[in-house]
C-alpha positions in Angstrom: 69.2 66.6 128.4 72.3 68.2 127.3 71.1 68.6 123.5 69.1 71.7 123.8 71.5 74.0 124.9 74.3 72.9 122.9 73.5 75.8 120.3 73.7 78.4 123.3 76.7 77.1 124.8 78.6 76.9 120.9 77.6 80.3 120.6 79.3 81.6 124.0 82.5 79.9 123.2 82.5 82.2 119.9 81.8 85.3 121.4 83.7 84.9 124.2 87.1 84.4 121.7 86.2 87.7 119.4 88.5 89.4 121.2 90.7 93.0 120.5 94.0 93.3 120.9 95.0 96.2 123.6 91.9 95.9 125.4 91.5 98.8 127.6 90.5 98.4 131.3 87.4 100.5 132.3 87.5 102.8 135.7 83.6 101.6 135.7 85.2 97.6 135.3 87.6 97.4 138.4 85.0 99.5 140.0 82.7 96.4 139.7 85.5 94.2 140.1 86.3 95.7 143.8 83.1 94.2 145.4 84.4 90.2 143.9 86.3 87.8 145.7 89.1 87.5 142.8 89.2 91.3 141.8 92.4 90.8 139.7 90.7 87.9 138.2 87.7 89.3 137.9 89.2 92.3 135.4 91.7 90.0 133.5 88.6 87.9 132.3 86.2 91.1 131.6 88.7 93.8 130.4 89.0 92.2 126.6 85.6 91.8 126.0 83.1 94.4 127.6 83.1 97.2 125.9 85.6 100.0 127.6 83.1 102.5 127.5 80.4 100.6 129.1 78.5 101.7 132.4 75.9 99.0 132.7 76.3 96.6 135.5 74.0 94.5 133.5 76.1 93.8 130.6 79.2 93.4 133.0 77.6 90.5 135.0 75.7 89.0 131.5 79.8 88.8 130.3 80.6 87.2 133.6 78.2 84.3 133.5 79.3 83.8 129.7 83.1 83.6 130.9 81.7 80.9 133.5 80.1 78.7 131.3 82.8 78.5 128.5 85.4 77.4 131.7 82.8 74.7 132.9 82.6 73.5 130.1 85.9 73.5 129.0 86.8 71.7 132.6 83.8 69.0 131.9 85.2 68.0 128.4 88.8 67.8 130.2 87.3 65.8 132.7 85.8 63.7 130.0 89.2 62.5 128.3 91.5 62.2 131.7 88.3 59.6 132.8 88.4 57.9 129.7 92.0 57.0 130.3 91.3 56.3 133.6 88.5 53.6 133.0 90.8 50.8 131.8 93.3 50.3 134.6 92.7 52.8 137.9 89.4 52.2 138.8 89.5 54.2 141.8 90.8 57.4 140.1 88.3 56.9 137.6 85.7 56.6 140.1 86.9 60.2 141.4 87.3 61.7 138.1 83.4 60.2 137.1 82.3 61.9 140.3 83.8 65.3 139.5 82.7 65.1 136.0 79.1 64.5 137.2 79.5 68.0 139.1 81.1 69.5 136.4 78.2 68.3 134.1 75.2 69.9 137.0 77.4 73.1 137.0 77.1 73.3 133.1 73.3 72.9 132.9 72.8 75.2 136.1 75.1 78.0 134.6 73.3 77.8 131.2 69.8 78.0 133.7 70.6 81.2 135.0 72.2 82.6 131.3 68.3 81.7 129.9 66.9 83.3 133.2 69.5 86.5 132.9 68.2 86.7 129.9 64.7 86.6 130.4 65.0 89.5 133.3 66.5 92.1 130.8 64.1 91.2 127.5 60.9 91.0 129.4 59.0 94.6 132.0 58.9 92.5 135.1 57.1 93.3 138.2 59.5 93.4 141.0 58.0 90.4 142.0 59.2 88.6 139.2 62.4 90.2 139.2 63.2 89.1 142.6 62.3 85.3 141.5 64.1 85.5 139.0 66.9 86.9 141.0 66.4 84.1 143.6 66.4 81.8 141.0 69.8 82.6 139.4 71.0 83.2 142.5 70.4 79.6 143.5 71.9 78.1 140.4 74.9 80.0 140.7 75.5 79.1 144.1 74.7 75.7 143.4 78.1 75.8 141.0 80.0 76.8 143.9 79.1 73.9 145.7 79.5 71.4 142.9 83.2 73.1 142.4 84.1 72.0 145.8 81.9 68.3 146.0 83.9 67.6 143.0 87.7 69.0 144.6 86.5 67.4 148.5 86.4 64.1 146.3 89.7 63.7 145.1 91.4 63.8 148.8 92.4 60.2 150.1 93.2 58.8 146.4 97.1 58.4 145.0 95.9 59.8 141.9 98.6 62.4 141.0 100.4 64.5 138.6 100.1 66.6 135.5 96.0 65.4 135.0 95.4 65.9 138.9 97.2 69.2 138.9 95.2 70.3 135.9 91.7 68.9 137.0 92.3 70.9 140.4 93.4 74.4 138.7 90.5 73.9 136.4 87.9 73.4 138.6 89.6 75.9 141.3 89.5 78.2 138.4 85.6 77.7 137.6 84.6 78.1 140.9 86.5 81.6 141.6 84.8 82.9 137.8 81.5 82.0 139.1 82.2 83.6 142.7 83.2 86.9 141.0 79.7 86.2 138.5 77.5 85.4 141.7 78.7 89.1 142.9 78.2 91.1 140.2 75.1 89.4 139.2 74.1 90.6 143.1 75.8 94.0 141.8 73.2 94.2 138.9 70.6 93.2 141.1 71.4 95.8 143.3 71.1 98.3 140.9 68.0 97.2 139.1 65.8 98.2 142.1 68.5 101.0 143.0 67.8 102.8 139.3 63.7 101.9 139.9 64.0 104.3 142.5 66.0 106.9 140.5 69.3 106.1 142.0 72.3 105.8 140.4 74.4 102.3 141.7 77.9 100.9 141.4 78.6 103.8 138.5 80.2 106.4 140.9 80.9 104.0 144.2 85.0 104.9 145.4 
């Protein structure tokens, strides 16, 4: 099931990595970043690649979600190796580590969902009844990540499984979970300003 959107997923890891030195941090980015869970976060993994002169809450949360699926899928092919070591000799910890990289695996094919679905709302003149399924729908699959994240971090607690692998396979999967937080809230940011600039307004670009 995982073929298909091996293309896309190549094709985020590049983009996300064509990166300018001296990237400069937008007043319009840490405005957007204010209304995340992990503001510092949240402009450390934008800043280098949206473009400085950007006002498009759009394009903001579209970079977001990319960021997110490059770190799951970097954590599920980290999984991948510390389980193969595993299987031999600790079943238990392997058990943990299969169980996380099942998650991790979910997470991946959810966070490419709502990419194809993100997509789909900015090519295509929806009704605003198709906006807000679509809206519903990503909204879903991004907080389905979330849980995932912690399923797989809840798992690892009663098992002597420690260390440099544990340490990493916590930080990593910590890590995805606070990108997509910050994603889930400026997607809702975007969202917010769809139906805000329907109406004529003017959202997120002038907020203190």
């Amino acid at each position: 099931m995982e073929k298909p959107v091996l293309p896309l997923i190549l094709l985020l890891i590049i983009s996300i990595f064509v990166v300018e030195a001296g990237a400069i941090v937008s007043t319009f980015i840490k405005l957007q970043c204010k209304h995340t869970r992990y503001p510092d976060l949240c402009v450390s993994s934008l800043a280098a690649h949206v473009n400085p002169t950007s006002q498009d809450p759009q394009e903001i949360a579209q970079f977001a979600l990319k960021v997110s699926i490059v770190k799951a899928v970097y954590t599920k092919n980290y999984l991948k190796i510390v389980s193969k070591e595993l299987k031999q000799n600790k079943a238990k910890e392997y058990q943990a580590v299969k169980d996380c990289l099942d998650q991790m695996s979910d997470s991946v094919s959810q966070l490419t969902n709502s990419f194809k679905e993100f997509q789909h709302m900015k090519g295509a003149k929806y009704s605003e009844g198709d906006f807000s399924w679509c809206q519903s729908n990503v909204q879903t699959w991004l907080s389905t990540v979330l849980t995932d994240t912690y399923i797989c971090m809840d798992g690892f607690y009663g098992y002597p499984m420690g260390g440099k692998a544990m340490a990493m396979i916590k930080a990593r999967v910590l890590n995805v979970a606070q990108v997509t937080s910050n994603t889930l809230a400026l997607f809702n940011g975007y969202a917010a300003w769809h139906r805000d600039n329907s109406n004529g307004g003017n959202y997120g670009k002038n907020q203190p």
